[in-house]
C-alpha positions as CSV (number, residue, x, y, z in Angstrom):
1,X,6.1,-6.6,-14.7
2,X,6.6,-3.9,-12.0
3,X,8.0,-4.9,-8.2
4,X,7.0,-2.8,-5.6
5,X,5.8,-2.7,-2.1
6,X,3.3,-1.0,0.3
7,X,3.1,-0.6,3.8
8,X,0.3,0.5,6.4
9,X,2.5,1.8,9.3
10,X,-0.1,1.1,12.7
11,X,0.0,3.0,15.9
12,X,-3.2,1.8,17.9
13,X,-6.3,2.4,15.7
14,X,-4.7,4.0,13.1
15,X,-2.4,3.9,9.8
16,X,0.3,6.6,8.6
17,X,-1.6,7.5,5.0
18,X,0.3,9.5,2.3
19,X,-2.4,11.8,0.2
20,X,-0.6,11.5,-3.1
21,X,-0.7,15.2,-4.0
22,X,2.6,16.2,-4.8
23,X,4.1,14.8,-8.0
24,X,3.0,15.3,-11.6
25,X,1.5,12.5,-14.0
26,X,0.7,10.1,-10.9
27,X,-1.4,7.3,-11.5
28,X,-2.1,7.9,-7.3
29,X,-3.0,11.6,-8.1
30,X,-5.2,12.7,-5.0
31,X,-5.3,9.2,-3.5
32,X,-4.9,8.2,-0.2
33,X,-2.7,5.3,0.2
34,X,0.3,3.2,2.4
35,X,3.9,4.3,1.9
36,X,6.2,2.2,-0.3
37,X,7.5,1.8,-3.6
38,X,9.6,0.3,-6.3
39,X,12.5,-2.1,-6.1
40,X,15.2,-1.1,-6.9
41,X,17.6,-3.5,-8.8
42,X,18.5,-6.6,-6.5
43,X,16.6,-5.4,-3.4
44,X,14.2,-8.4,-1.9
45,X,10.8,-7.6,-1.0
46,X,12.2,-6.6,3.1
47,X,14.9,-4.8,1.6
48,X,12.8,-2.4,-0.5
49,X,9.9,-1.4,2.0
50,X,12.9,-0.8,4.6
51,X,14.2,1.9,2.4
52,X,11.0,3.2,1.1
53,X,9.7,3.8,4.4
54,X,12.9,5.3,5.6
55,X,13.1,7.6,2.5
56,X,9.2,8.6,2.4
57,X,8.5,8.9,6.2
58,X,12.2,9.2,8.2
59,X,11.1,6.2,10.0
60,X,13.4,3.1,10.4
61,X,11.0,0.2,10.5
62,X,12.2,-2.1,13.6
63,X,8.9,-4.3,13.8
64,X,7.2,-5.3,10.2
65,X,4.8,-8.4,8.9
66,X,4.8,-9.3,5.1
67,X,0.9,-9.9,4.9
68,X,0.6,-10.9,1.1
69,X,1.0,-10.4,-2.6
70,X,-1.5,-8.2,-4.5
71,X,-1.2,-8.2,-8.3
72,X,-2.6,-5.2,-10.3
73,X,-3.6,-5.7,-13.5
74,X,-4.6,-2.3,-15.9
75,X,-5.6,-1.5,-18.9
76,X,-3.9,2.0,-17.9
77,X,-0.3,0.9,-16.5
78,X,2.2,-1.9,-16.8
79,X,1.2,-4.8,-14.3
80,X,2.2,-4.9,-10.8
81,X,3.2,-7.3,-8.0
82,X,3.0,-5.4,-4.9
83,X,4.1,-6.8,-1.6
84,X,1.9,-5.8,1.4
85,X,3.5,-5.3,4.8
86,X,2.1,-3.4,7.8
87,X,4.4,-2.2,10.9
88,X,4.2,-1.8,14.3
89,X,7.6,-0.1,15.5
90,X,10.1,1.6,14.4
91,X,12.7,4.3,15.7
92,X,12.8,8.3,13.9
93,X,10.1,11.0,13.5
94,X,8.7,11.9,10.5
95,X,9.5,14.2,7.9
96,X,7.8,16.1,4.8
97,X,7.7,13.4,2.3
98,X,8.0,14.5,-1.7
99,X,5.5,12.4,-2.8
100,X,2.4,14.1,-0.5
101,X,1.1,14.8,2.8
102,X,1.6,11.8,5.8
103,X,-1.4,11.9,7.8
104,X,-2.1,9.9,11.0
105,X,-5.5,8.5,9.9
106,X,-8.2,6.0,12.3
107,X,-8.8,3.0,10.8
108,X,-12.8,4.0,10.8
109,X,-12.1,6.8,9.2
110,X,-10.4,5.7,6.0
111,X,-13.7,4.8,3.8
112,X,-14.4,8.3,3.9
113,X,-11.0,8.8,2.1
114,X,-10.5,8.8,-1.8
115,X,-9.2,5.3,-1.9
116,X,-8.4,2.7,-4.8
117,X,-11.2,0.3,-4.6
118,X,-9.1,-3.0,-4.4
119,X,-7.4,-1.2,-1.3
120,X,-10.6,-1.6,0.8
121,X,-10.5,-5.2,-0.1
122,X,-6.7,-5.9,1.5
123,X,-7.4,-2.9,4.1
124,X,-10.5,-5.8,5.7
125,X,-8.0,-8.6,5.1
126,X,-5.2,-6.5,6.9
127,X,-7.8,-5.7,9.6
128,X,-9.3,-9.2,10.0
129,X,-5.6,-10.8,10.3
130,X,-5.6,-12.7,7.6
131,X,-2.6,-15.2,6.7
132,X,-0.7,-14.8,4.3
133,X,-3.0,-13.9,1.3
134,X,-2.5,-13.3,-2.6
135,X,-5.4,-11.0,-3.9
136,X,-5.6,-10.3,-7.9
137,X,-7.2,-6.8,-8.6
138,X,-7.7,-5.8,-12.1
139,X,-8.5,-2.4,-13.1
140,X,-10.1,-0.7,-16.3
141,X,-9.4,3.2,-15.8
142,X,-10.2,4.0,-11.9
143,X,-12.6,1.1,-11.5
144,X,-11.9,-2.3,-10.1
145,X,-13.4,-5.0,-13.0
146,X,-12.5,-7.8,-11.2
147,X,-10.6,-9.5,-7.7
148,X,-9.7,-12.9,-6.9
149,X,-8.5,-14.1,-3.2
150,X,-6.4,-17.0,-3.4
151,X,-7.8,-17.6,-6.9
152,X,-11.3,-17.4,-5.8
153,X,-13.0,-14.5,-7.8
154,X,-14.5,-12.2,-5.3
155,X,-18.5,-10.9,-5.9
156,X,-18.1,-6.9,-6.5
């Protein structure tokens, strides 16, 4: 079971979005999504988006929200728990990032953007202030088969 962890940085009506165009063999090829990323060994679930952030964007996160828990299940990659967190301050500018291209993008205009399908689904959670959620999404090849919020399947 992967660890990792994902975070929608939020300056007024809109979120910093990476278009994953960079590296080779990425299962986020061409993808617009939140920066983030694995654990690394002993990290906690702060610890890790902290550094990911700082190491993807040049930003030091000084005001973040752990929103909730999204498990990824694939027939394509190893399952995931990722931990969702959005910000709302932090100190830096940003930098090139190796992974793809940061993009301020409005909050209206992300449906228009090559998206995983499950992300729309914690994007409205994100958006409607949910608390604290745990959403199941579970993937054959590009296409969401299946979600669950709090356990309760979700009509797709």
């Amino acid at each position: 079971m992967l660890l990792s962890t994902l975070c929608y940085l939020e300056r007024g009506e809109e979120y910093l979005m990476l278009h994953r165009v960079k590296k080779d063999h990425d299962i986020n090829q061409g993808k617009w999504i939140g920066v983030g990323g694995k654990f690394q060994d002993g990290e906690s679930p702060e610890e890790c988006i902290l550094r990911e952030c700082f190491e993807e964007t040049g930003l030091t996160l000084t005001e973040y929200r752990y929103r909730g828990l999204v498990t990824f299940v694939s027939d394509e990659a190893p399952a995931e728990y990722m931990h969702l967190f959005t910000a709302t301050a932090w100190t830096g500018s940003t930098r090139p990032c190796d992974e793809g291209t940061l993009a301020w993008v409005k909050k209206t205009d992300l449906r228009a953007l090559p998206l995983w399908e499950g992300d729309y689904i914690f994007l409205d959670l994100l958006e409607r202030n949910e608390p604290f959620f745990s959403l199941k999404l579970r993937y054959q090849g590009d296409r969401l088969a299946y979600a669950a919020l709090n356990g309760v399947p979700l009509p797709h």
